[in-house]
MISE-949139 format. One line per 4 residues: number of its first residue (from 1); their letters; for each residue x, y negated, z negated of N, C-alpha, C, CB. Coordinates in Angstrom, 2 decimals. Atoms other than C-alpha are relative to their C-alpha. Glycine has a CB too. Example, Ala and Ser with C-alpha at 12.3 -4.5 7.8 and 13.67 -1.06 7.14 Angstrom:
BEGIN
1 = as = 0.89:1.19:0.00:12.30:4.50:-7.80:0.90:-1.20:0.00:-0.99:-0.03:-1.25; -0.82:1.19:0.06:13.67:1.06:-7.14:-0.77:-1.09:-0.73:0.41:-0.46:1.42
END
This chain:
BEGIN
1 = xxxx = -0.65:1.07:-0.72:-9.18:26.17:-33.54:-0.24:-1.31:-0.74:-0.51:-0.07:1.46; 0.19:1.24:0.99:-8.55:22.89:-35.45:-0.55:-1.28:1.15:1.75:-0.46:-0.95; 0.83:1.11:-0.85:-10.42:19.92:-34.07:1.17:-1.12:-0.29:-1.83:-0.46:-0.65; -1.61:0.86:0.38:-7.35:16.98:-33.38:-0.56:-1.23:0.37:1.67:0.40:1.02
5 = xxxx = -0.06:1.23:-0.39:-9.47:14.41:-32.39:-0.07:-1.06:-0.56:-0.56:-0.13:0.62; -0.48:0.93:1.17:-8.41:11.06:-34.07:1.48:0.27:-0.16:-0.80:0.30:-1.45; -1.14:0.15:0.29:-5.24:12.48:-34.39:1.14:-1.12:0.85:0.30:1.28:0.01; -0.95:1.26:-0.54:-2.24:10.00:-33.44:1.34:0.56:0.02:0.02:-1.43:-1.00
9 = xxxx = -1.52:-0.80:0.05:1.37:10.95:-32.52:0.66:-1.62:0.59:0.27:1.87:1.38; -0.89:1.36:-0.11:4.49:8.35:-32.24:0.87:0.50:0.62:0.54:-0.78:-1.21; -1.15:0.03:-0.89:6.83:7.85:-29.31:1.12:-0.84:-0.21:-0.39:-0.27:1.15; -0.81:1.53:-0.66:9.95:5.59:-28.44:-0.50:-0.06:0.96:1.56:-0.19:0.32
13 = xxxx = -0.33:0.69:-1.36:10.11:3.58:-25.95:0.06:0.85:1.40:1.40:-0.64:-0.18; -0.57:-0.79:-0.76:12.16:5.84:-24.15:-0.38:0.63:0.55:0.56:0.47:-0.25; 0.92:-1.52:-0.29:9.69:9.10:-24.37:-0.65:-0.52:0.54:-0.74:0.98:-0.99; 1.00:-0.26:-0.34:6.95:7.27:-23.38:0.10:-0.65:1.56:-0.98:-0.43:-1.02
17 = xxxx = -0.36:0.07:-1.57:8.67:5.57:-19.94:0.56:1.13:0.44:0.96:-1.07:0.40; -0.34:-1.02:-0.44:10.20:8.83:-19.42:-1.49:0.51:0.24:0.98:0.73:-0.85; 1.31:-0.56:-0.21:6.46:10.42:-19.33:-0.68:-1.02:1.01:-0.82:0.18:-1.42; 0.66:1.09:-1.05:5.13:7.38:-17.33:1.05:0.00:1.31:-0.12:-1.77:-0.79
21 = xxxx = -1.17:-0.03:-1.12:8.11:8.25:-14.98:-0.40:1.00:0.73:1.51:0.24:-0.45; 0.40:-1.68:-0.08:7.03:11.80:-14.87:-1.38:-0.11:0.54:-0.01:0.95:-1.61; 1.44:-0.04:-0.54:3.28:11.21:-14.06:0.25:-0.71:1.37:-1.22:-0.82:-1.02; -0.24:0.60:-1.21:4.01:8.36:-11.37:0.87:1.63:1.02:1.17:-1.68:-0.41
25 = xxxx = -0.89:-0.94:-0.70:6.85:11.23:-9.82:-1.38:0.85:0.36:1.40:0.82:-0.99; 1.06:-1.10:-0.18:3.71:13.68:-10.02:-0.97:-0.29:0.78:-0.62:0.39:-1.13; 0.60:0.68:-0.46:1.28:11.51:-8.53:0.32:-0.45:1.61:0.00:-0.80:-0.89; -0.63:0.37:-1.57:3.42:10.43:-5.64:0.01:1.62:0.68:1.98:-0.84:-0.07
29 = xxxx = 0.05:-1.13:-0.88:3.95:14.41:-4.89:-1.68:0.23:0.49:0.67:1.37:-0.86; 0.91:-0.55:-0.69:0.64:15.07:-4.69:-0.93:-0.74:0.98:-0.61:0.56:-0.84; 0.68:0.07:-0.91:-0.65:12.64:-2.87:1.28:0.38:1.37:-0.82:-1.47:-0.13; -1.11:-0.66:-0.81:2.51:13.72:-0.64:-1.05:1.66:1.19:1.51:0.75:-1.65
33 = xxxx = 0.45:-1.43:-0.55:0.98:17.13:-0.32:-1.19:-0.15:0.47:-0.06:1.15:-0.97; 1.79:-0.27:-0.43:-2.59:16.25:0.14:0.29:-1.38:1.26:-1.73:-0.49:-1.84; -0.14:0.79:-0.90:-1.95:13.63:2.98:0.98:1.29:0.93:0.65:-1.58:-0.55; -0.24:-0.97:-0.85:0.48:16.41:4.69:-1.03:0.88:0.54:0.84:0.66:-0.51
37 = xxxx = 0.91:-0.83:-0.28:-2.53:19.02:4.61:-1.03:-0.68:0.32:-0.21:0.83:-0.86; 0.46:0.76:-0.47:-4.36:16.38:6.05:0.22:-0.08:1.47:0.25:-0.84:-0.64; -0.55:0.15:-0.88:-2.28:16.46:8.91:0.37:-0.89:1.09:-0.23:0.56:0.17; -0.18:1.37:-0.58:-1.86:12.82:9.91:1.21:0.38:0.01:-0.43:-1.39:-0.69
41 = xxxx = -1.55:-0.04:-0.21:1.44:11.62:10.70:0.93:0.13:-1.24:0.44:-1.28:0.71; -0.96:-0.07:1.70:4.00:12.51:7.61:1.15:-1.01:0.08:0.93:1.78:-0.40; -1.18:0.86:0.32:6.71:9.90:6.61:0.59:1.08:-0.50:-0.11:-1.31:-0.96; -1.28:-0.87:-0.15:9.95:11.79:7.27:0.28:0.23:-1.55:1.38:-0.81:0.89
45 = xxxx = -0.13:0.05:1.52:11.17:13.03:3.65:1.56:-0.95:-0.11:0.05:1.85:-0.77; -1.17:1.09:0.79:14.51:10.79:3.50:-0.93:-1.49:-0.35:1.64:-0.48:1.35; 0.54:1.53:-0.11:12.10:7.58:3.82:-1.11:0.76:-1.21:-0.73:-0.83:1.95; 0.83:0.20:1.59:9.50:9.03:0.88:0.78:0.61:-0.97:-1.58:0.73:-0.17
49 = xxxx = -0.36:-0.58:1.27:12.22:9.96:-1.42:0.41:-1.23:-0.07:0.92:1.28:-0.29; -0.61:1.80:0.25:13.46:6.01:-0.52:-1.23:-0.42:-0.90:0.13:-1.30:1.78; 1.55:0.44:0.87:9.47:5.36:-1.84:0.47:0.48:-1.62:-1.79:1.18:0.69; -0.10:-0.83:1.48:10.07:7.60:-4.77:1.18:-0.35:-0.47:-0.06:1.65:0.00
53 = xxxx = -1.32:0.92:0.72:13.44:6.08:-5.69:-0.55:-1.70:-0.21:1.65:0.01:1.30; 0.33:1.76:0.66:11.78:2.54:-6.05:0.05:-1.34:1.36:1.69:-0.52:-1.43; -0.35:1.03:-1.17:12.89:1.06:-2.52:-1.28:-0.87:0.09:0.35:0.77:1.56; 1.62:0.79:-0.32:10.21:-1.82:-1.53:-0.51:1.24:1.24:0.15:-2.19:0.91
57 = xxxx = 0.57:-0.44:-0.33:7.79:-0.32:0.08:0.18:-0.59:2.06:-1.06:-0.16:-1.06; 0.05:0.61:-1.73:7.59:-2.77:3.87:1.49:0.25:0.08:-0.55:-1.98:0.42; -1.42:-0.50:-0.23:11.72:-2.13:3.79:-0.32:1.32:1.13:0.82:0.55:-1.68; 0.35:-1.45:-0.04:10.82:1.56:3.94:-0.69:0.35:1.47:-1.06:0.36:-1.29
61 = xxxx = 1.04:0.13:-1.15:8.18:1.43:6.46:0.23:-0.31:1.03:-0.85:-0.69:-0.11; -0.84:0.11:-1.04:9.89:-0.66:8.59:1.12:0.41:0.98:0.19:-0.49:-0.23; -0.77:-0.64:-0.88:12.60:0.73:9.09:0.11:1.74:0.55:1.08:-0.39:-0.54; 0.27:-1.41:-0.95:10.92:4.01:9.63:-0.39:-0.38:1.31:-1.23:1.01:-0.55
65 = xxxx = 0.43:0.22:-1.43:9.00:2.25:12.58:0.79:-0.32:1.18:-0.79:-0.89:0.00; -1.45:0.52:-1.04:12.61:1.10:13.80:-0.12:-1.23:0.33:0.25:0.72:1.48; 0.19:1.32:-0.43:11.67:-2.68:13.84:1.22:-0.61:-1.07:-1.75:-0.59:-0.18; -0.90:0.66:0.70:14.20:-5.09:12.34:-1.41:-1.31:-0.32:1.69:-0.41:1.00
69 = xxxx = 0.15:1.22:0.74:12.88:-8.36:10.33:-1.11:-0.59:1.08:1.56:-0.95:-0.26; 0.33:0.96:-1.28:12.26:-10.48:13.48:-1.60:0.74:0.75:1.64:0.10:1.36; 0.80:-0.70:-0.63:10.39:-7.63:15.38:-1.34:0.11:-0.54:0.52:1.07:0.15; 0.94:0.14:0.21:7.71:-7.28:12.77:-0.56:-1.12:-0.04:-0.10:0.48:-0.68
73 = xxxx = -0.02:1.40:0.10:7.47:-10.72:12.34:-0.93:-0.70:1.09:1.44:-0.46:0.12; 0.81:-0.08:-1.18:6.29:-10.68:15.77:-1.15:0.53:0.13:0.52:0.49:0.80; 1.77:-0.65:-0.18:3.61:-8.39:15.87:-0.97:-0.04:-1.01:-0.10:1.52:0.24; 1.12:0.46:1.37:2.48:-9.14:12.47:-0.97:-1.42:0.30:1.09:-0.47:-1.61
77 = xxxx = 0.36:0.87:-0.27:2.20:-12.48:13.05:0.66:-0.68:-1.76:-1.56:0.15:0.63; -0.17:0.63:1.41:3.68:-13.23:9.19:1.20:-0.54:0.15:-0.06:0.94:-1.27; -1.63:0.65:-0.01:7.54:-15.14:9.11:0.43:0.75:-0.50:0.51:-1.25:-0.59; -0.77:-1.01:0.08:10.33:-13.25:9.11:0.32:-0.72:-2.01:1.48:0.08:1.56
81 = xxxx = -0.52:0.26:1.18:11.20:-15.38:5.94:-0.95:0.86:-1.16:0.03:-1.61:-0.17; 0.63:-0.37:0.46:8.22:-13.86:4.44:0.31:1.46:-0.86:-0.74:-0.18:0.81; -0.33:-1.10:0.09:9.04:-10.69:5.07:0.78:0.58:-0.90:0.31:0.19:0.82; -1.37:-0.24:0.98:12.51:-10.83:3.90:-0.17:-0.01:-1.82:1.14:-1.42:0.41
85 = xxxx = 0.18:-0.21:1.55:11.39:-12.03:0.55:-1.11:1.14:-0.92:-0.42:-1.41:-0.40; 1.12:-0.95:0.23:8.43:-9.45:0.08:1.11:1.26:-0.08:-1.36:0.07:1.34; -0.58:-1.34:0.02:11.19:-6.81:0.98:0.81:-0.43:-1.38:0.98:0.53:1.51; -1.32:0.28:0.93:13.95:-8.43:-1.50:-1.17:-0.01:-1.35:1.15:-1.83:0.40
89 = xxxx = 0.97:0.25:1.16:11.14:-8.50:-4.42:-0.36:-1.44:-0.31:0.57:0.57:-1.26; 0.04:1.29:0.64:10.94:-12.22:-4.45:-0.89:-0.69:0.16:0.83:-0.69:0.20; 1.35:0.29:-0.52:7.35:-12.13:-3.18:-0.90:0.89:-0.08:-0.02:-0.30:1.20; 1.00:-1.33:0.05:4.63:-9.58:-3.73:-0.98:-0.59:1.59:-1.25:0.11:-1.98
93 = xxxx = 0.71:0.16:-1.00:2.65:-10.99:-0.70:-1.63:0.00:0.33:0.51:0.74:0.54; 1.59:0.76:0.06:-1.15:-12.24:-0.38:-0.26:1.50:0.10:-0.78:-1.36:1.41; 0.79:-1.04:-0.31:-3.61:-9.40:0.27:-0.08:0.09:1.76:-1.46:-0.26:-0.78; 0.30:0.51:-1.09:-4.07:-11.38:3.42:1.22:0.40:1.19:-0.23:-1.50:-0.32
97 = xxxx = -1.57:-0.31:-0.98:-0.19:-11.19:4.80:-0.05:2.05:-0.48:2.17:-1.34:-1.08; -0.18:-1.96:0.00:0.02:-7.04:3.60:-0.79:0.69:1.05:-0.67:0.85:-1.55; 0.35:-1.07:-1.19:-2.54:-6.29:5.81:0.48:-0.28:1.24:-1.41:0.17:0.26; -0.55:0.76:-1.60:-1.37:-8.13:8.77:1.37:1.07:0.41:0.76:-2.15:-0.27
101 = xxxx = -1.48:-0.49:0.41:2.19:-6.53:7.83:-0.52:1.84:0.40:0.58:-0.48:-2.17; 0.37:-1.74:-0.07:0.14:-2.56:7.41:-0.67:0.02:1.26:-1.11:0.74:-1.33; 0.41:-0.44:-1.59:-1.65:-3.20:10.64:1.47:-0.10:1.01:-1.38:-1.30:0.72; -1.07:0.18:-0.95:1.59:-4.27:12.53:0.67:1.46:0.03:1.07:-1.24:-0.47
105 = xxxx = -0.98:-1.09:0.03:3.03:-1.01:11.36:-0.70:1.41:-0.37:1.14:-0.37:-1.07; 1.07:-1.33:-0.26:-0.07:1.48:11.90:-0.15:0.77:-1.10:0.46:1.05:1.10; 0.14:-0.84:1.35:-0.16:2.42:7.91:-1.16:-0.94:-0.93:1.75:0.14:-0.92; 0.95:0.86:0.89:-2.59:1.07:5.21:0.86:-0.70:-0.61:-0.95:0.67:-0.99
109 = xxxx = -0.70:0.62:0.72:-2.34:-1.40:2.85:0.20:0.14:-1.16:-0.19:-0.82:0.09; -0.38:-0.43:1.37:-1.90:0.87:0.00:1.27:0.30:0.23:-0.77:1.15:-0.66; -1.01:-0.44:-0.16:0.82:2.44:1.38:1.31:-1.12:-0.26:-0.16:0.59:1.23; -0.95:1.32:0.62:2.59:-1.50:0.66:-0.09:-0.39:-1.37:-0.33:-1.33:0.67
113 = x = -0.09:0.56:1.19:1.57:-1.64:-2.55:0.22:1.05:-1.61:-1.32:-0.82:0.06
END
């Protein structure tokens, strides 16, 4: 068996976001599977293939919980304007507002980020 370590290999671009596409995809199944066999509550599979297609994440969430804009807004306690822009990408959102946002909507605050 030849020993390869040191060795070096060359990608594009292309190959190596295609492979970083491929691990993320892999990564998301399994924690998929290991949170199902867990047997907490499962996010329906049309709303984690919205995750796994790229959708924002509080979008997603939300409108699994069936709240519109306003509604979380309310129980969060964060502005709906907030919201809106965190969903539209035009805000990533404090540490401080995500959790406010993952408690309002009974999920962590990984699950927003």
């Amino acid at each position: 068996m030849k020993d390869h370590d040191g060795d070096t290999i060359t990608l594009t671009r292309a190959e190596y976001e295609a492979l970083q596409e491929r691990i993320e995809d892999a990564e998301d199944t399994a924690a998929y599977w290991e949170a199902k066999a867990k047997g907490g509550e499962g996010l329906p599979d049309i709303y984690m293939g919205r995750l796994i297609e790229g959708e924002a994440p509080l979008l997603v969430f939300r409108e699994w919980r069936g709240l519109n804009q306003s509604e979380l807004a309310r129980l969060s306690g964060v502005r709906r304007v907030s919201i809106a822009d965190i969903e539209a990408g035009r805000k990533t959102g404090s540490v401080h507002t995500l959790k406010k946002l993952a408690e309002a909507l009974n999920i962590t605050i990984d699950d927003l980020v």
